[in-house]
Each structure stands twice: as C-alpha cells, then as structure tokens.
C-alpha positions in Angstrom: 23.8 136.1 -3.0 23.4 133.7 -0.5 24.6 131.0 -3.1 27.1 132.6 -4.5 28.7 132.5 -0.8 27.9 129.0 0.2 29.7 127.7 -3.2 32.5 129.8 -2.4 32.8 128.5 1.0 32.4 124.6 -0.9 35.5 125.6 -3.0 37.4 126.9 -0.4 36.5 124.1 1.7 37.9 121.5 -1.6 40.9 123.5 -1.6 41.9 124.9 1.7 42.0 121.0 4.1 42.1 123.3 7.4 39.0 125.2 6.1 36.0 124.7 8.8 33.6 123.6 5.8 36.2 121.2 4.9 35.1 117.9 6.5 31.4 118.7 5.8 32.2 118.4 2.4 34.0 115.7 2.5 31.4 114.2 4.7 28.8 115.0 2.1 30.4 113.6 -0.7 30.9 110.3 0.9 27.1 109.8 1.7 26.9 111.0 -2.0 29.2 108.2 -3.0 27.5 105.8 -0.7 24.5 106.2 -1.9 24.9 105.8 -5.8 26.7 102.6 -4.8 24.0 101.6 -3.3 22.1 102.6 -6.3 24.3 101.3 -8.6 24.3 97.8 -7.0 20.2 97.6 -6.7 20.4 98.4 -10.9 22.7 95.6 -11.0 20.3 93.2 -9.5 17.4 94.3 -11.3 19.1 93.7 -15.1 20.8 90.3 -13.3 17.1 89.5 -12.2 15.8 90.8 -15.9 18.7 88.5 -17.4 17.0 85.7 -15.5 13.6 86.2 -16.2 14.4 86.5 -20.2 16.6 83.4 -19.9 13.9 81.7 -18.1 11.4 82.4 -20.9 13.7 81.6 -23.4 14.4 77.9 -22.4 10.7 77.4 -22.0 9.9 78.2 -25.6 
C-alpha cells in the first residue's frame, strides 16, 4: 500500500508542477540522467580503447 501511494504521489508530482513532490522528482531524474551520461561516455571510451587495441594488433601482424 505503501507503493501504491508513493507512485501516486510520483505521478501527481509529473503532472501537477506546484505539487510538493514535484522538484524531487525532477531532481531525481536529473541525477538519473547524469549518471547514465556518465555511463554512457565511460562505454564510449572502453569500445574507442577496444578499437585501439584491435587496430594496434592488426597492424602488427
């Protein structure tokens, strides 16, 4: 029940700007955003890194 309430309160929250959950949310969902950026650009430089290392290997056969 507990659950049920908080998700109602998120949706509100989405919905209603002036609701009091309102800028948590949106709070939340940046650090969510800022976070799979920073995911997104540490994948990057693994597979740039990988690119390297495969190029690398290549040229020296």
């Amino acid at each position: 029940m507990k659950k049920n309430f908080l998700w109602k309160n998120i949706i509100i929250g989405k919905i209603d700007k002036n609701h009091p959950q309102s800028e948590t949310i949106d709070e939340s969902i940046d650090e969510i955003n800022n976070t799979v950026d920073e995911i997104s650009k540490e994948v990057e430089e693994i597979f740039t890194s990988f690119g390297k290392m495969t190029n690398d290997i290549d040229d020296k056969h």
